[in-house]
Jmol script that loads the backbone (N, CA, C; Angstrom):
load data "model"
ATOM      1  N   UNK A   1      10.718   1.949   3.827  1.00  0.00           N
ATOM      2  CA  UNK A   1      11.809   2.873   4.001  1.00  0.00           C
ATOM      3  C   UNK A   1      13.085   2.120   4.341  1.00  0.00           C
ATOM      4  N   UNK A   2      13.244   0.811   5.304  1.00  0.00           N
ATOM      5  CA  UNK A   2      14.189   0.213   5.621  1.00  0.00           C
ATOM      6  C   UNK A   2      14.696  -0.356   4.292  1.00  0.00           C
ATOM      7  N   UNK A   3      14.127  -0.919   3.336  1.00  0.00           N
ATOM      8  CA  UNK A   3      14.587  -1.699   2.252  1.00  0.00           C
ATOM      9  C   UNK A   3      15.611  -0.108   1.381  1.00  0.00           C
ATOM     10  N   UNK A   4      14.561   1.093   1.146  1.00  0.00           N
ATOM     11  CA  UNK A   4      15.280   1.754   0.373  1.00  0.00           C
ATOM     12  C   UNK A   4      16.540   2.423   1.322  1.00  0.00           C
ATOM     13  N   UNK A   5      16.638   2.241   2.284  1.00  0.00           N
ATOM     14  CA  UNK A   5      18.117   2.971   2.808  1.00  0.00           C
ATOM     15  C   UNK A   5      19.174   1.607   2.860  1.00  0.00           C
ATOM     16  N   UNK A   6      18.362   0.673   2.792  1.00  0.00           N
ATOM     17  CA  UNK A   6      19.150  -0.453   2.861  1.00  0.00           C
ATOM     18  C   UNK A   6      19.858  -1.051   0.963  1.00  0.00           C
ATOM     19  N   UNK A   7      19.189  -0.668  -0.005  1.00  0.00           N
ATOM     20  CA  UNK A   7      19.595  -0.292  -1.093  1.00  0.00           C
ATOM     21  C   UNK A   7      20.159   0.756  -1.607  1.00  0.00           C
ATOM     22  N   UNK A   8      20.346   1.759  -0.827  1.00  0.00           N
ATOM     23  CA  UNK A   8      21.060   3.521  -1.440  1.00  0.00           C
ATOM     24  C   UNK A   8      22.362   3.283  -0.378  1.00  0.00           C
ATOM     25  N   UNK A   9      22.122   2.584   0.652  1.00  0.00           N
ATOM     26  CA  UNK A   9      22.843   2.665   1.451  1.00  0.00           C
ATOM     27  C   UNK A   9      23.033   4.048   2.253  1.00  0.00           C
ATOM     28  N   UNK A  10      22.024   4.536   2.855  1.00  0.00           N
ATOM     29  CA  UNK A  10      22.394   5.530   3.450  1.00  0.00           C
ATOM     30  C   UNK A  10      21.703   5.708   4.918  1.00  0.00           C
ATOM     31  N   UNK A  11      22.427   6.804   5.130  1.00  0.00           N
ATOM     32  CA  UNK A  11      22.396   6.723   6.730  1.00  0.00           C
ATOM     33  C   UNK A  11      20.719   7.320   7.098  1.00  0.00           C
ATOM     34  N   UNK A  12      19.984   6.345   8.062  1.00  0.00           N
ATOM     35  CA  UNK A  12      18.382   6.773   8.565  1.00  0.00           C
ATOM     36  C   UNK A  12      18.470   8.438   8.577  1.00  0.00           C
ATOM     37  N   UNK A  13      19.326   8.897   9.774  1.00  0.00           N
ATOM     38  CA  UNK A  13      18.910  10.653   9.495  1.00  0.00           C
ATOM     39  C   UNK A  13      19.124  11.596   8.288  1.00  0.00           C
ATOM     40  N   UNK A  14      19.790  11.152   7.735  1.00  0.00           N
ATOM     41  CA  UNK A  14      19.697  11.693   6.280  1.00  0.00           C
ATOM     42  C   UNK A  14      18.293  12.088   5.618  1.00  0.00           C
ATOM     43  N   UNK A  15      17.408  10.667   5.532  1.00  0.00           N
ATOM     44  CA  UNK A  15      16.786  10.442   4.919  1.00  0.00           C
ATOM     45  C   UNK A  15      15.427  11.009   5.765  1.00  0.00           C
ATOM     46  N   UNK A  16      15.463  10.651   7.028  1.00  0.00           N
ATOM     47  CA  UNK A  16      13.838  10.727   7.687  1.00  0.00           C
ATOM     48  C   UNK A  16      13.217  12.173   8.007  1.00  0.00           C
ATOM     49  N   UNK A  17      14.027  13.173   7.744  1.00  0.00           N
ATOM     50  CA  UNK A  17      13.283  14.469   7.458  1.00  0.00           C
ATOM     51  C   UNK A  17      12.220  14.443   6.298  1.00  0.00           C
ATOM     52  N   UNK A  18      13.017  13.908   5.326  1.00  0.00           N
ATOM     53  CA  UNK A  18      12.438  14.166   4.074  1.00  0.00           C
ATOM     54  C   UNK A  18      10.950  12.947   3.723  1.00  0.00           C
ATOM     55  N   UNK A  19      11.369  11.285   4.350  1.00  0.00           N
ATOM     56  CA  UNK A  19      10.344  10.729   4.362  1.00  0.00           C
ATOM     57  C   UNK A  19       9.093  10.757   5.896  1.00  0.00           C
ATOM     58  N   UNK A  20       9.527  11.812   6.422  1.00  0.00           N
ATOM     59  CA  UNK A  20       8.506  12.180   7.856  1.00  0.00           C
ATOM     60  C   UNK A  20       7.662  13.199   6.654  1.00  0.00           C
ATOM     61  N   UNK A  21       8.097  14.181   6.278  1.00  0.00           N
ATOM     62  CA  UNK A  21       7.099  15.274   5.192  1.00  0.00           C
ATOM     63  C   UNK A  21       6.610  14.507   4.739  1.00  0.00           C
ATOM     64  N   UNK A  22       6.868  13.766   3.435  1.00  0.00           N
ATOM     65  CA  UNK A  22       6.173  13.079   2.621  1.00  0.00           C
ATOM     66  C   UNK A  22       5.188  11.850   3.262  1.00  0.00           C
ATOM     67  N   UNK A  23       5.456  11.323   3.868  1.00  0.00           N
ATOM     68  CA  UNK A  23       4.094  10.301   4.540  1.00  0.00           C
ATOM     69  C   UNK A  23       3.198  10.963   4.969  1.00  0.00           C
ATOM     70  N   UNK A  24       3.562  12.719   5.719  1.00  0.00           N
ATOM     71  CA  UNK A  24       2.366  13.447   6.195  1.00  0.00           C
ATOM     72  C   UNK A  24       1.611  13.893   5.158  1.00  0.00           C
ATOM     73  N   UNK A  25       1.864  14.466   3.932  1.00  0.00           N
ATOM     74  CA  UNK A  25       1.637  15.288   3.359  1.00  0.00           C
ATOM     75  C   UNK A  25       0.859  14.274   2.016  1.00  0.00           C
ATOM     76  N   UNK A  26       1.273  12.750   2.093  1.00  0.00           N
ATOM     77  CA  UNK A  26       0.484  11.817   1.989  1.00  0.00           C
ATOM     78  C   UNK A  26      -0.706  11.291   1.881  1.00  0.00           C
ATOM     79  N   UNK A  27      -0.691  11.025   3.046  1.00  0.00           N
ATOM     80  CA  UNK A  27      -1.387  10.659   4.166  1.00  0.00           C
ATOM     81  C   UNK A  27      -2.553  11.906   3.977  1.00  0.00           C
ATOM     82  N   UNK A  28      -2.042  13.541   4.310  1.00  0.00           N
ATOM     83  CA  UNK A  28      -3.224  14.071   4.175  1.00  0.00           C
ATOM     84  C   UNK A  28      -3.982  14.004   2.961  1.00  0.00           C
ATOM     85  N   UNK A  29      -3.510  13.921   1.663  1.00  0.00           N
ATOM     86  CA  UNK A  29      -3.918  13.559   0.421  1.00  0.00           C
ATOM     87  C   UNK A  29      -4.623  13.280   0.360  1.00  0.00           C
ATOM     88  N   UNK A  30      -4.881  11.965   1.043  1.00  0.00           N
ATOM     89  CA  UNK A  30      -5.391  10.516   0.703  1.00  0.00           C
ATOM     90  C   UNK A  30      -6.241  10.586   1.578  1.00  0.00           C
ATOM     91  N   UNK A  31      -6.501  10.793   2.552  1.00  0.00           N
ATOM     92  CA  UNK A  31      -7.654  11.423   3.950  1.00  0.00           C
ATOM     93  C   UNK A  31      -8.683  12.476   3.260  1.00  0.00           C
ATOM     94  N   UNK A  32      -7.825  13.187   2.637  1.00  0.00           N
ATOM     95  CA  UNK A  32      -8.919  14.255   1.957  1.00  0.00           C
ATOM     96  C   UNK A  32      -9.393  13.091   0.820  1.00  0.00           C
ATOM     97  N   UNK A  33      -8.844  12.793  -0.200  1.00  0.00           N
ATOM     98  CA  UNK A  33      -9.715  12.185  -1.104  1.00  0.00           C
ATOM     99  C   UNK A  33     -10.867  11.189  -1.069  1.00  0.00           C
ATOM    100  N   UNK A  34     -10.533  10.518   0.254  1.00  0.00           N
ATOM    101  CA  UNK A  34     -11.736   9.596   0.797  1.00  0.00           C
ATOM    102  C   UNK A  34     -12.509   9.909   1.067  1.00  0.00           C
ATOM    103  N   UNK A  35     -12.634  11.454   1.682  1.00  0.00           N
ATOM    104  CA  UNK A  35     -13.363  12.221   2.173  1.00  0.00           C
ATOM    105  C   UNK A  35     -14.697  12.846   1.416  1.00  0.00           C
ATOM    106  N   UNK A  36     -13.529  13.107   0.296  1.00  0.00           N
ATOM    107  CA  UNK A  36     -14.501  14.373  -0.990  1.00  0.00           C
ATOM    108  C   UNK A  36     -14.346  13.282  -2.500  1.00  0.00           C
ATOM    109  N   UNK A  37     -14.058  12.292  -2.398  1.00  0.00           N
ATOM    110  CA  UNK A  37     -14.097  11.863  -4.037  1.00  0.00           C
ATOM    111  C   UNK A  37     -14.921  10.539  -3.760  1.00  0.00           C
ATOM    112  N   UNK A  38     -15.927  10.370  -4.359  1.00  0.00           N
ATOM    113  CA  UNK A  38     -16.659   8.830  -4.406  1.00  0.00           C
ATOM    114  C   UNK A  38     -15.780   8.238  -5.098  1.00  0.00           C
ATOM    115  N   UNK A  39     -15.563   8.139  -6.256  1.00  0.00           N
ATOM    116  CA  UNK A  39     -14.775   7.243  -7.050  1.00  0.00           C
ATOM    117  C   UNK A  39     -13.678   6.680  -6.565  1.00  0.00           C
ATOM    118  N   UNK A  40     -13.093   7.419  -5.643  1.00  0.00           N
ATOM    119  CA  UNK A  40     -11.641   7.307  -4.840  1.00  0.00           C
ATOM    120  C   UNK A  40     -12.060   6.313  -3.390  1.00  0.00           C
ATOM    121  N   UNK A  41     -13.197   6.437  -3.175  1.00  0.00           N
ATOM    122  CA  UNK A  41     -13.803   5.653  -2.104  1.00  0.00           C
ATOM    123  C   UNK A  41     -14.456   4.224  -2.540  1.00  0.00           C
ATOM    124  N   UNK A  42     -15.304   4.261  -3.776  1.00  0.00           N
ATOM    125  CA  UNK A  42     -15.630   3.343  -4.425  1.00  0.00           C
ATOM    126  C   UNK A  42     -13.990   2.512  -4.110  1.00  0.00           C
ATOM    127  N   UNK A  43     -13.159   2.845  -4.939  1.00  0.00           N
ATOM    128  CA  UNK A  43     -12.111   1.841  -5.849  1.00  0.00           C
ATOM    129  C   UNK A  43     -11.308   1.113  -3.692  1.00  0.00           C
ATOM    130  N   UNK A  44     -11.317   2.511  -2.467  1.00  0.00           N
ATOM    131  CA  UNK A  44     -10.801   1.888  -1.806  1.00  0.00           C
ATOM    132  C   UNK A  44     -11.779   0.215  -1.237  1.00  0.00           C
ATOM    133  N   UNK A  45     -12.917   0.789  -1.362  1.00  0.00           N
ATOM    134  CA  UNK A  45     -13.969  -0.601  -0.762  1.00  0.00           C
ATOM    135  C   UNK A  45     -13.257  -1.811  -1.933  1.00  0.00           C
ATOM    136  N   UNK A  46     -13.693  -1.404  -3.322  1.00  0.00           N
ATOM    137  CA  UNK A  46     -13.687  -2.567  -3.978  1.00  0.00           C
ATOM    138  C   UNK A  46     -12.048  -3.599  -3.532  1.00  0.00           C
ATOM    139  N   UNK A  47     -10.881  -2.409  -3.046  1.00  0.00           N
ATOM    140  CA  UNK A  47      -9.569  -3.374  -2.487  1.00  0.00           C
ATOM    141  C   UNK A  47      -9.801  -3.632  -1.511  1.00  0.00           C
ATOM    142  N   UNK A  48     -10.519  -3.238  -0.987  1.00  0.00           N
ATOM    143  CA  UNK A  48     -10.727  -4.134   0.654  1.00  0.00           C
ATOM    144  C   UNK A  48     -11.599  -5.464   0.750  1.00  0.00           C
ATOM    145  N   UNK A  49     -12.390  -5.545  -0.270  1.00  0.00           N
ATOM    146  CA  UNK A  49     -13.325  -6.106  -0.800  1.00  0.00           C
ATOM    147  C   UNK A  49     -12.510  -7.812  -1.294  1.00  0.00           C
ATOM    148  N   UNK A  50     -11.349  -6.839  -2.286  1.00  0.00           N
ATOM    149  CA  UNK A  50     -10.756  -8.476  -2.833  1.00  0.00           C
ATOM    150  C   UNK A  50     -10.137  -8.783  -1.519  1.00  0.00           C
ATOM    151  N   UNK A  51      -8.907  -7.503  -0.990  1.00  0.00           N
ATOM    152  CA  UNK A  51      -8.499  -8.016  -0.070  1.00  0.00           C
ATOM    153  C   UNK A  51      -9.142  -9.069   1.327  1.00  0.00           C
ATOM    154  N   UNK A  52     -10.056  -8.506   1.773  1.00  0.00           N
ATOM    155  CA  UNK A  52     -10.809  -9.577   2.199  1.00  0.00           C
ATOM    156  C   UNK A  52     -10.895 -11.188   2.333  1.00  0.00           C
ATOM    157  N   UNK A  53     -11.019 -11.141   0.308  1.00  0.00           N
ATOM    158  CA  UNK A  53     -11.922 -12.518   0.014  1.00  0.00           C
ATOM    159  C   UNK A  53     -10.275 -13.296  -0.109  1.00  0.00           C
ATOM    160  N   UNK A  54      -8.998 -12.776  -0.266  1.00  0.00           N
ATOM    161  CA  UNK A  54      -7.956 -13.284  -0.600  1.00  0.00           C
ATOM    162  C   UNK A  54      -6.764 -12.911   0.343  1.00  0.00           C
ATOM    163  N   UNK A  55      -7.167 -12.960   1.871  1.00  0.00           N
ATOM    164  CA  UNK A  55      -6.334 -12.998   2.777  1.00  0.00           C
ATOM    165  C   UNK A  55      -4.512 -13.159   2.009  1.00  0.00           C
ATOM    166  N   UNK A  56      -4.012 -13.860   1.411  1.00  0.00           N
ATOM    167  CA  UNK A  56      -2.828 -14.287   1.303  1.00  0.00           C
ATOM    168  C   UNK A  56      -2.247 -12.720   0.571  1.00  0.00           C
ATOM    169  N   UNK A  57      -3.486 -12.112  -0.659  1.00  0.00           N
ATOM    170  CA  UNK A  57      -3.333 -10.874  -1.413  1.00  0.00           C
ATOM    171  C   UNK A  57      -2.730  -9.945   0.038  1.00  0.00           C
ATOM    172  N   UNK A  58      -3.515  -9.653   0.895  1.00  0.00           N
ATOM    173  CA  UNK A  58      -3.380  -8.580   2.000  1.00  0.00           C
ATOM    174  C   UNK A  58      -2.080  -9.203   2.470  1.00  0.00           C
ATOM    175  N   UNK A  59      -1.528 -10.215   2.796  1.00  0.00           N
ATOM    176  CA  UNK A  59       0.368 -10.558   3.175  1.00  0.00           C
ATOM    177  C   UNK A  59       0.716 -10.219   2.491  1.00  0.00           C
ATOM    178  N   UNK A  60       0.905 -10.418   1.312  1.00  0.00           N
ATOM    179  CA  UNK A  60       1.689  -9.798   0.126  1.00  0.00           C
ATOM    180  C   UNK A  60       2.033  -8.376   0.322  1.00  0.00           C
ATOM    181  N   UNK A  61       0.972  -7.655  -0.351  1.00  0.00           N
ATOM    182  CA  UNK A  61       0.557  -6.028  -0.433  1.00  0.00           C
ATOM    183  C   UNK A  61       1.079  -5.393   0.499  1.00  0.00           C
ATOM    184  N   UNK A  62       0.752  -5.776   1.531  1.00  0.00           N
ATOM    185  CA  UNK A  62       0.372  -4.817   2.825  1.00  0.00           C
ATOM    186  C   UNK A  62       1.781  -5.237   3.753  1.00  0.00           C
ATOM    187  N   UNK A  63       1.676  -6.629   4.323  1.00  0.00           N
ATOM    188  CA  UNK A  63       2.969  -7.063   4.639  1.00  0.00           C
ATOM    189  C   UNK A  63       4.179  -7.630   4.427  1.00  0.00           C
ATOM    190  N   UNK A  64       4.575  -7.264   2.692  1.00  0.00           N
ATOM    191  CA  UNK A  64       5.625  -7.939   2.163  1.00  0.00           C
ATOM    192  C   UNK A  64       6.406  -9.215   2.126  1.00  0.00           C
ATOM    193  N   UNK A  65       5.347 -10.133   2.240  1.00  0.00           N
ATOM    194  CA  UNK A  65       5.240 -11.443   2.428  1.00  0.00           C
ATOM    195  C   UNK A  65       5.337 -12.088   1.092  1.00  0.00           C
ATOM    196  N   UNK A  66       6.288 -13.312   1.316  1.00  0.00           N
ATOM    197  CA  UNK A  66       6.289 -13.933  -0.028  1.00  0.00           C
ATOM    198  C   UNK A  66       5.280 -14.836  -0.090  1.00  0.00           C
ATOM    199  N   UNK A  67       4.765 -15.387  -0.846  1.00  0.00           N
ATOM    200  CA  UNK A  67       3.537 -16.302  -0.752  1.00  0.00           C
ATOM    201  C   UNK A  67       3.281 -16.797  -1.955  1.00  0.00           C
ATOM    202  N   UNK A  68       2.669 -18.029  -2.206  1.00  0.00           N
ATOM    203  CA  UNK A  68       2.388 -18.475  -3.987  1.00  0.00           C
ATOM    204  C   UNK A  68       0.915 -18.068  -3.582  1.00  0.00           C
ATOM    205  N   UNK A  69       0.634 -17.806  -5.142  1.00  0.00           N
ATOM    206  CA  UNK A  69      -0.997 -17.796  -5.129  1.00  0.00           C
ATOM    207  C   UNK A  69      -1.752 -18.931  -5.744  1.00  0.00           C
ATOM    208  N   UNK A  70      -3.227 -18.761  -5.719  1.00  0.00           N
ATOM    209  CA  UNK A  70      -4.069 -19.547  -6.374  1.00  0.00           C
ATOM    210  C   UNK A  70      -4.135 -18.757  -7.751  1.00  0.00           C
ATOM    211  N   UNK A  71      -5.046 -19.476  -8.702  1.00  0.00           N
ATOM    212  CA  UNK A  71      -5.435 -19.023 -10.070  1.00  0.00           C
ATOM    213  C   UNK A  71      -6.557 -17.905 -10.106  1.00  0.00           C
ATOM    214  N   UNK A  72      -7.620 -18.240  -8.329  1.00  0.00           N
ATOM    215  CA  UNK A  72      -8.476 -17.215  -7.600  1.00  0.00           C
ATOM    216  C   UNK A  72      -7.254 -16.071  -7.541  1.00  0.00           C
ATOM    217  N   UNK A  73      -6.816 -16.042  -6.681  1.00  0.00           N
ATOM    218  CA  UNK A  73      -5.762 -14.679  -6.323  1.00  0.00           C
ATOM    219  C   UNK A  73      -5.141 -14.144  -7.152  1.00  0.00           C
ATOM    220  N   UNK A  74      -4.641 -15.205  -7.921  1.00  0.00           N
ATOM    221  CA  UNK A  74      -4.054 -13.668  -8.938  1.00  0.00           C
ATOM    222  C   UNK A  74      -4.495 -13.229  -9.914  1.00  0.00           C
ATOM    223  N   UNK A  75      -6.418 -13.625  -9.632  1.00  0.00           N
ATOM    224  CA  UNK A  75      -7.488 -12.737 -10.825  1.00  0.00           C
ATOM    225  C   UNK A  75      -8.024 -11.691 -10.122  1.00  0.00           C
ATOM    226  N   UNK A  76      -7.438 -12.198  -8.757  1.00  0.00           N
ATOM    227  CA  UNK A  76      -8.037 -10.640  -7.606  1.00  0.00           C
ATOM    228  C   UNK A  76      -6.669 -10.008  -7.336  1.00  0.00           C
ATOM    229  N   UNK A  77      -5.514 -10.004  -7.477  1.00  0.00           N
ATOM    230  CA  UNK A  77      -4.368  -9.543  -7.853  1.00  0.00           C
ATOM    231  C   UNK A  77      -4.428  -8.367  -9.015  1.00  0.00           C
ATOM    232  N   UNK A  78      -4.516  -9.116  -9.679  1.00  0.00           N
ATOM    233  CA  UNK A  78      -4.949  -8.141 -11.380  1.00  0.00           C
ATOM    234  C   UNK A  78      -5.900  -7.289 -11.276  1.00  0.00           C
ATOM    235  N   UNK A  79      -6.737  -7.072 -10.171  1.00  0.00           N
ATOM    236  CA  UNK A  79      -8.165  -6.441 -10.041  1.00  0.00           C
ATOM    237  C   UNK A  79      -7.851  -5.459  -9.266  1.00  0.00           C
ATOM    238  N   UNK A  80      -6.872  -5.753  -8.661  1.00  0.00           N
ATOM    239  CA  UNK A  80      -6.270  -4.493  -7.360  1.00  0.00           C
ATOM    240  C   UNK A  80      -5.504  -3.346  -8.250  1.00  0.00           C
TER     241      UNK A  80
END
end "model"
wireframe off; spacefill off
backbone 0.3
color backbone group
């Protein structure tokens, strides 16, 4: 959220009504689908799975980290 107000340039309260709904409404989505969809649960293990085996993948992804990869990582990159 900081990067996109920091690219539109606009002011935080503007914006955080509208991205407070949407992360909830999210969020519940995605809680329900883990819940009631195997396939949707399958695919989260199998990213936790690479993520795991390719620590540097999870900086990237998750914490917007710049990082080079191996020729390993970015065949578990492509897999995510």
């Amino acid at each position: 959220m900081k990067k996109l107000r920091k690219i539109l340039k606009i002011d935080e309260g503007i914006l955080k009504p509208f991205f407070e709904s949407y992360s909830e409404m999210k969020y519940d989505i995605l809680m329900k689908l883990k819940k009631t969809n195997k396939e949707y649960r399958d695919l989260l293990d199998k990213k936790e799975k690479i993520l795991d085996e390719f620590p540097n993948l999870r900086d990237i992804i998750e914490f917007d980290y710049n990082k080079a990869l191996s020729k390993e990582e970015a065949k578990g990159f492509v897999e995510l």
